[in-house]
C-alpha positions in Angstrom: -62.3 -56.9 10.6 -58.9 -54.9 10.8 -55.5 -56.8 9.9 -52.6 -55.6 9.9 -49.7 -55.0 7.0 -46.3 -54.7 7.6 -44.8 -52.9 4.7 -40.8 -53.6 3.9 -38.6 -52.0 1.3 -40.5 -48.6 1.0 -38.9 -46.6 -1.0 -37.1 -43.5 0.9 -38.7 -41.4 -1.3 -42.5 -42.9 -1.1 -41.7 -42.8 2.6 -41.0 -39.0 2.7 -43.7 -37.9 0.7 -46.3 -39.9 2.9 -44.7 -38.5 5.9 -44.9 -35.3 4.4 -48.8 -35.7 3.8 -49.4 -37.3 6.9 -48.3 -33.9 8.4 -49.4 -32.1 6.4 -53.3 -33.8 7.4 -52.2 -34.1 10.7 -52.5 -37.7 10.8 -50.3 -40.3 11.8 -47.8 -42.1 9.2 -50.4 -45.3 9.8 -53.6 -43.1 9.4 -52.5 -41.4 6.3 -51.4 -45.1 4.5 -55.1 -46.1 5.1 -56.3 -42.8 4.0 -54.1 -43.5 1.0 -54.9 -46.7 0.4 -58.6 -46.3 0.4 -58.5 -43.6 -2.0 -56.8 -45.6 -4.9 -58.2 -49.3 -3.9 -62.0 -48.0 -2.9 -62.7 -44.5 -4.8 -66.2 -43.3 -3.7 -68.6 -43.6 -6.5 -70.1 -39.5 -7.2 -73.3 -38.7 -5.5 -75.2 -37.9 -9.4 -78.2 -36.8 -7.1 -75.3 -34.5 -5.2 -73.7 -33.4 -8.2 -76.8 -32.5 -10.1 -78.1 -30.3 -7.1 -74.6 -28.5 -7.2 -74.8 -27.5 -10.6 -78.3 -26.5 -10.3 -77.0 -24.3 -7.3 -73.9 -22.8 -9.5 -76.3 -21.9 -12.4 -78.9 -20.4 -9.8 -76.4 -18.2 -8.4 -75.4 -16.5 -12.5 -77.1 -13.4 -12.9 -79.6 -14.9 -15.4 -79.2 -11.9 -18.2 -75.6 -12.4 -18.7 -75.7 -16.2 -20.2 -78.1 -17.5 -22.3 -78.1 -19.9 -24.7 -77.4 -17.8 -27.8 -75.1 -15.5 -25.7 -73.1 -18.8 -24.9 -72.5 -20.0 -28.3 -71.9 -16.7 -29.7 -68.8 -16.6 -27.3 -67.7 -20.4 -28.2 -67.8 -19.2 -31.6 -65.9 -15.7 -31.1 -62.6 -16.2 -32.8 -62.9 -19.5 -34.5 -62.5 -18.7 -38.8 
């Protein structure tokens, strides 16, 4: 269930930058705290399944005669002595 936090002694700069943001994301000051805090205290664990499609997509869309294998190590390779 929601509580709510009363925050004292915010720094003035902490303050300015999350007012900043918050209008930046058009959100209120109270919206963008939450947004905030979520992000740091309750970071979304990646989607593998998601990511894997993704790069299956990206690799799909190369024009499949200008990397292969041997074409990719020959350029990791270019310039090292």
């Amino acid at each position: 269930m929601p509580t709510t936090l009363t925050l004292k002694n915010i720094p003035d700069a902490v303050y300015q930058r999350l007012k900043e943001s918050a209008l930046a994301n058009r959100r209120s000051l109270n919206s963008e705290a939450i947004v905030r805090l979520e992000s740091v205290l309750l970071p979304q664990q990646p989607d593998t399944g998601a990511r894997l499609a993704r790069a299956r997509a990206l690799r799909q869309a190369l024009p499949a005669a200008a990397f292969s294998a041997q074409g990719v190590d020959a350029m990791k390779r270019q310039g090292r002595a």
